[in-house]
C-alpha positions in Angstrom: 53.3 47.2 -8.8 52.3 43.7 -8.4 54.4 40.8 -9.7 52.6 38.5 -11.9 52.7 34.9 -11.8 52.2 32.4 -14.8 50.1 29.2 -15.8 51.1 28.1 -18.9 51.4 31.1 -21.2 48.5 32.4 -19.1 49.4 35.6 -16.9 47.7 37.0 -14.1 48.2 39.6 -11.1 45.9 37.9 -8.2 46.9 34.6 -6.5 44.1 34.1 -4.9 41.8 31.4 -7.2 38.1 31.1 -5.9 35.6 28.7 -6.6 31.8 29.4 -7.7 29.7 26.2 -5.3 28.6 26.5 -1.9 27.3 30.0 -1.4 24.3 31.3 -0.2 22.9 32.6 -3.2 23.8 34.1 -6.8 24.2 37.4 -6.1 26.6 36.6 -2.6 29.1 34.5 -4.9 28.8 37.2 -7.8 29.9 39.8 -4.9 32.2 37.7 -3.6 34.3 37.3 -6.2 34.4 40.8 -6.9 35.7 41.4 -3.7 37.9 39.0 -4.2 40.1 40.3 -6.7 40.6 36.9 -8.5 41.0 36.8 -11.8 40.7 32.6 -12.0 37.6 30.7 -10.9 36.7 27.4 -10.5 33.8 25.4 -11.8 33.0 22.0 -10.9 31.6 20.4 -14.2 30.1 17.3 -12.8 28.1 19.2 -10.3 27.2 21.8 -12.0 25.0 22.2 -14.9 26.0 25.3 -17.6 22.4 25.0 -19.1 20.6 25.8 -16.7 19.6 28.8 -15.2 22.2 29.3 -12.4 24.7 28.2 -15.0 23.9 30.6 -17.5 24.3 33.4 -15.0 27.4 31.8 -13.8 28.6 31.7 -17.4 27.6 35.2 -18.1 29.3 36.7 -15.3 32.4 35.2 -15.8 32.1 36.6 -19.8 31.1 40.1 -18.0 34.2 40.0 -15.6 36.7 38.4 -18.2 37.5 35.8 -16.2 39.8 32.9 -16.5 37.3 29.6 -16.0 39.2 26.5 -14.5 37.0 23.9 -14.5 37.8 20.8 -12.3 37.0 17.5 -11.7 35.4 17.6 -8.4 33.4 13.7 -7.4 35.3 12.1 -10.1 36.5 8.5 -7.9 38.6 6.8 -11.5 40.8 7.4 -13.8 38.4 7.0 -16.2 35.9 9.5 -15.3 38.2 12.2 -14.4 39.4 11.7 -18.1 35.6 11.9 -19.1 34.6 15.0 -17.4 38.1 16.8 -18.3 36.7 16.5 -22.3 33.6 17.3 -21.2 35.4 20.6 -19.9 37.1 21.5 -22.9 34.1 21.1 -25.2 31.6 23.0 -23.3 33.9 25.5 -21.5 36.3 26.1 -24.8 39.5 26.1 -22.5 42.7 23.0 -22.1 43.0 24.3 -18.2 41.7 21.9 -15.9 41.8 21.3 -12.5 42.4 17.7 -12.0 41.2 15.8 -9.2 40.8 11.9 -8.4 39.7 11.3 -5.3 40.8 8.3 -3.3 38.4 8.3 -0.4 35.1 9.1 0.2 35.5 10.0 3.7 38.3 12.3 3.8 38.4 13.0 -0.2 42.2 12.4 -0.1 43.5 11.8 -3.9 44.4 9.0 -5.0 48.1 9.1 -6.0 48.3 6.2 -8.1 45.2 7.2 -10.1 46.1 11.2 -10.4 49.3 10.2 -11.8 47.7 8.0 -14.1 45.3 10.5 -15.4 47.4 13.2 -15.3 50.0 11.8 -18.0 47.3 11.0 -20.5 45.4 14.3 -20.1 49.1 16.2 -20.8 49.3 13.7 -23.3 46.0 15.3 -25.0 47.4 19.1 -24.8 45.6 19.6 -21.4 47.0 22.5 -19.0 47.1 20.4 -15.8 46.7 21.5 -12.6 46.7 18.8 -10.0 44.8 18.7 -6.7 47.3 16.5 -4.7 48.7 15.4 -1.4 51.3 17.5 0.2 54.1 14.8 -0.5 57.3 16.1 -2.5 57.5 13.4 -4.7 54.3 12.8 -5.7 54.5 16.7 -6.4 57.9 15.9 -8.1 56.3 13.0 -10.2 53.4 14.8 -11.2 55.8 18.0 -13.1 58.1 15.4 -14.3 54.8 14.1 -16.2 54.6 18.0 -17.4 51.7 19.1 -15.1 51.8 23.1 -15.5 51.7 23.7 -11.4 51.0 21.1 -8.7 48.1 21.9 -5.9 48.8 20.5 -2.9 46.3 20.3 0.0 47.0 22.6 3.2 44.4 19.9 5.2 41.3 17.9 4.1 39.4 19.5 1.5 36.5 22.0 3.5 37.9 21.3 6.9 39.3 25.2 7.6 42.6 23.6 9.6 45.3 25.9 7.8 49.0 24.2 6.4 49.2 21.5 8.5 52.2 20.5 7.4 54.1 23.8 6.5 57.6 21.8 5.9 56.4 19.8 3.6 54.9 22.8 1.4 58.2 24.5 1.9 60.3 21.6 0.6 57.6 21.5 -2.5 58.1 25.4 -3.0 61.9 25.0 -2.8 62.2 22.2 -5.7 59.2 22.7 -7.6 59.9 24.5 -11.5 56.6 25.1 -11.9 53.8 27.2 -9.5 52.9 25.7 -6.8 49.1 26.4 -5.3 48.0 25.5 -1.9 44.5 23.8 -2.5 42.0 23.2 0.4 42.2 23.7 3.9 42.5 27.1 4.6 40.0 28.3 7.1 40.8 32.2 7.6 43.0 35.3 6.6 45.7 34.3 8.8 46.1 31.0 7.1 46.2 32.7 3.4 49.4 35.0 5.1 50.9 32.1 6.5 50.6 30.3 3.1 51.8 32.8 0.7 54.9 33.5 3.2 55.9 29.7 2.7 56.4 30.7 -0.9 53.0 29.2 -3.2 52.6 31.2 -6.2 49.0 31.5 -5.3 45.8 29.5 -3.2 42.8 27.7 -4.6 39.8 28.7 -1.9 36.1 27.5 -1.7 34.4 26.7 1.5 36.6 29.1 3.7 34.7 31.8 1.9 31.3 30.8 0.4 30.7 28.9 3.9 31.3 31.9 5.7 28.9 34.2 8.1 29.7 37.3 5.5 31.1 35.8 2.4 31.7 39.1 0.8 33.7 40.2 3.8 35.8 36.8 4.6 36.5 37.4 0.5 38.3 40.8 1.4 40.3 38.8 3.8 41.2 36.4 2.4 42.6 39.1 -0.6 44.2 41.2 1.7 45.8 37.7 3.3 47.1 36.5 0.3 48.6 40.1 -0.4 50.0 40.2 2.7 51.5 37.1 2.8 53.3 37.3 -0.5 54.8 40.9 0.4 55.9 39.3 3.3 58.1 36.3 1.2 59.1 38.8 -1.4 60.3 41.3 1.1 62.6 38.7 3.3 62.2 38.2 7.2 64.5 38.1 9.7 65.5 35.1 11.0 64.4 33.7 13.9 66.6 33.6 17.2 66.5 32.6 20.4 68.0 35.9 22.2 67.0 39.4 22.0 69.1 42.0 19.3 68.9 45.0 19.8 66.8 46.5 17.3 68.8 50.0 17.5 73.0 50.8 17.5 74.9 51.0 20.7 75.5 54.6 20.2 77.1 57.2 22.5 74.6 60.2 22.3 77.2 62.6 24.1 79.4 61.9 21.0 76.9 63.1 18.5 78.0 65.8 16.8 82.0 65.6 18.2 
């Protein structure tokens, strides 16, 4: 059976999170997520318009699916505005989750620490379920529950860049302190990159580009499931530890004394 993880009093079986932007049509992303498995998707509400047509179909299929909408903050540079479009959110979309993100640069689309903090601590202060996109950095991580953020989102590499966990120490020392689930968010290019993630220890992984961006979306959305599945059995089930020398991987045992 397949453990379940927990965002706020929110339960759910798949840990792998998917967003709705980038792909070649409706009906790819529709089978996409379906193949998918997720059970939480992401909706940029600056970018994308729920009135229109492709939003109304977006909107429908989530209803169809029962879906868990996380709508996020994507192009918001301030404070200010990722406050804006996070009550935006909750009016249209009827939901406190939100993915929060304030960029800090326009070239790399780093966050900006002092402003996601900032932001952050008044949108908890509102009775939003925060979920911060954020640096790979342990304190800011640290900070960012202390303000009572319901799971921090750290960034595996630049946001679209496909690199993997550049920094898989850092994740681990997040993982290892953090009391509340901790997501990888961007950077993951492949299936590989989703095992190697999970077997750090994240609860779960945010993915966009890696699979709307892909030759065969539908297919690279497989992956990445079976990845993520993989990955987590892996952590749960223990590995060996690494050595320099060979063990012998069966007993030094006399076979002439069998049976004696």
């Amino acid at each position: 059976m397949a453990s379940t993880w927990n965002i706020g009093d929110r339960s759910f079986t798949s840990r792998l999170l998917v967003g709705t932007a980038k792909y070649p049509s409706p009906d790819v992303m529709e089978a996409a997520i379906i193949a998918s498995g997720a059970e939480i998707v992401t909706v940029a509400i600056r970018r994308v318009n729920l009135q229109d047509e492709y939003g109304q179909r977006l909107r429908q299929f989530i209803a169809d699916r029962k879906l868990t909408v996380l709508p996020n903050t994507a192009g918001c540079y301030t404070v200010k505005e990722a406050i804006l479009y996070s009550q935006l959110a909750r009016e249209a979309l009827d939901t406190t989750l939100i993915k929060l993100e304030v960029i800090g640069d326009e070239k790399t689309l780093f966050p900006d620490n002092e402003g996601l903090l900032e932001a952050a601590k008044e949108l908890v202060a509102e009775g939003f379920t925060v979920m911060p996109y954020c640096i790979d950095d342990p304190i800011v991580c640290r900070k960012l529950e202390e303000i009572g953020c319901a799971a921090v989102m750290p960034l595996a590499a630049p946001i679209g860049s496909g690199l993997g966990i550049r920094n898989p120490y850092n994740i681990r020392i997040i993982t290892e302190h953090a009391n509340v689930p901790v997501l990888v968010d961007a950077g993951v290019g492949t299936a590989s990159d989703a095992a190697f993630a999970m077997e750090l220890g994240v609860e779960a992984l945010l993915m966009q580009t890696a699979i709307a961006q892909a030759q065969d979306p539908v297919k690279m959305a497989t992956a990445m499931r079976l990845g993520t599945e993989a990955g987590r059995l892996a952590y749960e089930a223990g590995r060996i530890p690494k050595k320099l020398y060979a063990t012998a991987s069966s007993p030094m045992t006399d076979l002439l004394s069998v049976g004696r």
